[in-house]
N, C-alpha and C positions, 0 to 999 in steps of 0.2 A: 413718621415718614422720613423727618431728616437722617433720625439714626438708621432707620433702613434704607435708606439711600445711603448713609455712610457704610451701611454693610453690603449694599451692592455693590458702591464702589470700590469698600477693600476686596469684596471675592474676587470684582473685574482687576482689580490690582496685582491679588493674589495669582488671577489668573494668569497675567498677563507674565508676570515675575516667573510664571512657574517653565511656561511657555519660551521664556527666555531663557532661564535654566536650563534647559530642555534641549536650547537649540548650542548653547556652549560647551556642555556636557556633549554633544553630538561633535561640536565642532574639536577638544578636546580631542575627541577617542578617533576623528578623522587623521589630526596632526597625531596622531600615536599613531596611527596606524600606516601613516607615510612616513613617520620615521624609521617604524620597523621594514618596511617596503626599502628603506634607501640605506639601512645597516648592512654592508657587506660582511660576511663571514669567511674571518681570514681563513687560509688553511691550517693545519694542525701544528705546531709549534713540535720537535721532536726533544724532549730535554735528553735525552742520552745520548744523541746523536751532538747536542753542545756540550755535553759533559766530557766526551771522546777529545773533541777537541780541545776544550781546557788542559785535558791529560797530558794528550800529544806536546804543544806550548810547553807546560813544565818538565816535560821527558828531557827535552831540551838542553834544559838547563837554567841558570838563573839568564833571561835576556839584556843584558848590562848593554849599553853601546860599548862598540872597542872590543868584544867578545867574539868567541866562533859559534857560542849557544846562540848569542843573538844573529849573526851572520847565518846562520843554517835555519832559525826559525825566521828570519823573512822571508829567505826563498821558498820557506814552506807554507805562508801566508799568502805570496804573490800567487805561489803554483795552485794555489789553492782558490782564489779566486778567479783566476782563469779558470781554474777547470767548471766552476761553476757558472761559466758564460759571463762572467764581468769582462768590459776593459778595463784592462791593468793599466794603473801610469804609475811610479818608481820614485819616487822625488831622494833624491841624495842630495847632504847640503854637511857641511863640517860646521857644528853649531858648540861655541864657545859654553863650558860650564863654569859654573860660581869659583871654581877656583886654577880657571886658565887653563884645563884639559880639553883636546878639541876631541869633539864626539863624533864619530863617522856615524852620522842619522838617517833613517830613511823610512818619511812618510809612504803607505803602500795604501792606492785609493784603487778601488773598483768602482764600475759608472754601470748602471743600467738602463739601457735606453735613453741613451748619452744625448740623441735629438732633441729631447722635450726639456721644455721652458719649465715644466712643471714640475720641480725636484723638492725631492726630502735628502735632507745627510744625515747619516747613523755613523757615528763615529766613537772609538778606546782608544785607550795609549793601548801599546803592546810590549812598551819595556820595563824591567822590573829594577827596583829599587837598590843601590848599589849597597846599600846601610839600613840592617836591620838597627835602626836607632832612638825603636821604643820597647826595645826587649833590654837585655838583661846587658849593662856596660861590655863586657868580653866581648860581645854579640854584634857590637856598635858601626864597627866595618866588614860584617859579614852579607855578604847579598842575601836576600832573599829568592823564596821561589815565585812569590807572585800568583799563586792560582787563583786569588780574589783580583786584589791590587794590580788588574795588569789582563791577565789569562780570560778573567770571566768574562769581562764585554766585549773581548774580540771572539771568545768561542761561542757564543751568543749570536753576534753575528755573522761568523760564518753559517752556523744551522742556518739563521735568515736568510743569507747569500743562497742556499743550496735549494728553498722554499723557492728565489725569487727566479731560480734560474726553471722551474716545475712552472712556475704561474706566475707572470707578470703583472703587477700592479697597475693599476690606469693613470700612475706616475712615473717619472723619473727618479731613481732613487742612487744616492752616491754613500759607500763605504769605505771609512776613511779610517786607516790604524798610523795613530800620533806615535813618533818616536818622542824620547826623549822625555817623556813626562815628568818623571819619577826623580829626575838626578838633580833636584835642589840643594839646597845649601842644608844642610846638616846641623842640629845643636850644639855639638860638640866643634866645628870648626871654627877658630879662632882668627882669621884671616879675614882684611875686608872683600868684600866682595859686591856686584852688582844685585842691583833689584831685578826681581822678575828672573828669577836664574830659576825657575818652574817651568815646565810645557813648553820647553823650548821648539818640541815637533809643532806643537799647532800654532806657535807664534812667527814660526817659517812660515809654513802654511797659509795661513791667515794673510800675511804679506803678500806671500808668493804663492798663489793657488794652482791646482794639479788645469785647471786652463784658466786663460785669463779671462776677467771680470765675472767671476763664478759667482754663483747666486741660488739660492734656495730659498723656500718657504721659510723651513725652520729647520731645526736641529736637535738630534736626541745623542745626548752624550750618556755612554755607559760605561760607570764605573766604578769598582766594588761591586757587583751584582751576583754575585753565585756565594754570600755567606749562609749559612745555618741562622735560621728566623731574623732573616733580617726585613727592615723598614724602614721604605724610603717617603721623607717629609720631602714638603717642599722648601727648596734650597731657597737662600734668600735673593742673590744674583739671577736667579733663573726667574722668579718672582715677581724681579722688578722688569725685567728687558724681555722676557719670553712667556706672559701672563696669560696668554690665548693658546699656546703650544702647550703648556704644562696642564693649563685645566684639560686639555685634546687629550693628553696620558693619562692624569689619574681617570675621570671619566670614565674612558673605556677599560683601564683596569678593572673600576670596582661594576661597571656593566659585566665584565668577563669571568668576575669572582673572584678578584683577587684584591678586593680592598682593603683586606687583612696586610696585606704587604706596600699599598699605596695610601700612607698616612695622610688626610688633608689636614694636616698640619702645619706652622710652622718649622723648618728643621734650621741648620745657621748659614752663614755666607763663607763658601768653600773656595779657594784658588781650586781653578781646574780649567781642563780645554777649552771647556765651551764660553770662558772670559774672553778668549781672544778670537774664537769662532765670531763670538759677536762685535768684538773691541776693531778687529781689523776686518772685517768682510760684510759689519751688521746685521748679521744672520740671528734670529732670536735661537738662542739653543738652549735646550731644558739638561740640567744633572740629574740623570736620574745616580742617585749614588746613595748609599747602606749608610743612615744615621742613625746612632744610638744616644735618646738625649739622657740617658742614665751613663754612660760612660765619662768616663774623663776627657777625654779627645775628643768623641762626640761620633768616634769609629766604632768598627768592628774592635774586637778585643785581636781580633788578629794583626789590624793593620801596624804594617812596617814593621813587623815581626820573625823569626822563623816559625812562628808556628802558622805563616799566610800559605798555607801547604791544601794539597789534596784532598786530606782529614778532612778538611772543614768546607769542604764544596758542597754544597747541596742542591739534588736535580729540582726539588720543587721552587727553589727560588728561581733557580734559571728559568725553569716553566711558565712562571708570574712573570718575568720581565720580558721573554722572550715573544709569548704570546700576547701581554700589553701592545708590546710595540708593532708586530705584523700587524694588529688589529688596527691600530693608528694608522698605517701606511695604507693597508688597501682597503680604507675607508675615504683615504684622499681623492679626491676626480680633480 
């Protein structure tokens, strides 16, 4: 009797266990099923439509500040984001480089749906690099063209710009192209110089922002994103300050099919925009940016090179970053 009483009570146990399985498993496939219910599906991401504008960008010229390349491709970035229904604001600022050259700079931010509290910033540099100075010595004061380094995350988000002006997110969202990124101090320069002579567009910026006391959720910084298989880890800066934003991208990357190109990895700790995005405005902001931990640099084999050229753009990487990120954005409420 006792043991059959021990085996009615395990069956009643068993049953009850099962019953309870039963109701978690239910509960389970409920919360799937309101998350599929609450997953917006962005619109279509066009990669040859950002590949067009990467072109455009380099047709240019090398964008150096102090340039007429670069003077004729902002007004073709500003006119550009007007015409895609952004307001335009303009920021010019004379931003000293590492070796006493004042730089005629200008940040160019587009706003959308400039009323709402509720914002995302997408933001590249858009200037290219005055020293190819990891190519070959001869090479070392020749600009580059920048179609990775520079080209690819503003032509990225223009496509997005042109998406957001078709279909509005249920956010506010602000696009913001950094001047001055690119024109640090050099290896070859012998001369002292200050610190932080990088990013000088977003460390204006970041001071002085396109309105006052500006504020966002978070930050997606793109930069290097249009190489030939490229993959991007998690930066280690973005890691520590923007750890909810960053797991928000890979996420829906590798939900989108693109985890091939969104490593949850380690990748290392990069100077770039989104240092001072968050250093002066405390805006968490993710790099998303092209790391190779097989390389020496830890880059593209292009970066800071002349061979940062056209060759080497690839529309399926922009497709993976591009559509990553809509996904992000008009997933936000």
């Amino acid at each position: 009797m006792k043991r059959l009483i021990r085996n009615i009570g395990g069956v009643c146990l068993l049953a009850c266990a099962c019953v309870a399985c039963g109701s978690s498993n239910n509960k389970a496939k409920q919360e799937e099923q309101t998350e599929e219910q609450a997953f917006v599906q962005a619109p279509a991401f066009n990669a040859d439509s950002a590949y067009a504008y990467v072109e455009k960008q380099v047709a240019f010229g090398t964008r150096v500040p102090n340039s007429a390349p670069h003077k004729a491709c902002g007004d073709y970035l500003a006119d550009k984001l007007a015409g895609f229904g952004a307001k335009v604001y303009n920021q010019y600022a004379d931003l000293m480089a590492y070796d006493g050259t004042m730089l005629k700079a200008r940040n160019i931010i587009g706003a959308y749906n400039p009323e709402s509290k509720k914002r995302v910033l997408l933001c590249a540099h858009w200037d290219t690099r005055p020293y190819a100075d990891e190519d070959e010595a001869k090479h070392h004061r020749t600009p580059i063209d920048g179609a990775n380094d520079g080209a690819s995350g503003v032509g990225v988000l223009l496509e997005i710009a042109r998406q957001l002006q078709k279909q509005a997110p249920a956010i506010g969202v602000d696009i913001v192209f950094f001047d001055a990124e690119d024109y640090g101090t050099p290896d070859f320069y012998e001369g002292t110089h200050r610190s932080d002579t990088w990013c000088l567009g977003s460390q204006y910026w970041g001071r002085i922002p396109h309105v006052p006391d500006y504020k966002a959720r978070f930050g997606i910084l793109l930069d290097m994103v249009g190489g030939k298989n490229a993959s991007f880890y998690y930066e280690a800066y973005s890691k520590n300050t923007a750890h909810t934003a960053m797991q928000k991208i890979w996420d829906a990357a590798h939900r989108i099919g693109y985890g091939n190109y969104f490593v949850k990895k380690d990748g290392g700790h990069i100077t770039d925009d989104h240092m001072y995005v968050h250093r002066f405005r405390q805006i968490p902001c993710v790099d998303v940016i092209d790391f190779d931990p097989n390389s020496d640099t830890g880059f593209n084999h292009t970066w800071h090179t002349l061979k940062d050229n056209m060759e080497h753009i690839d529309k399926a990487t922009l497709q993976a970053v591009g559509q990553t990120v809509m996904t992000v954005i008009y997933n936000e409420k």
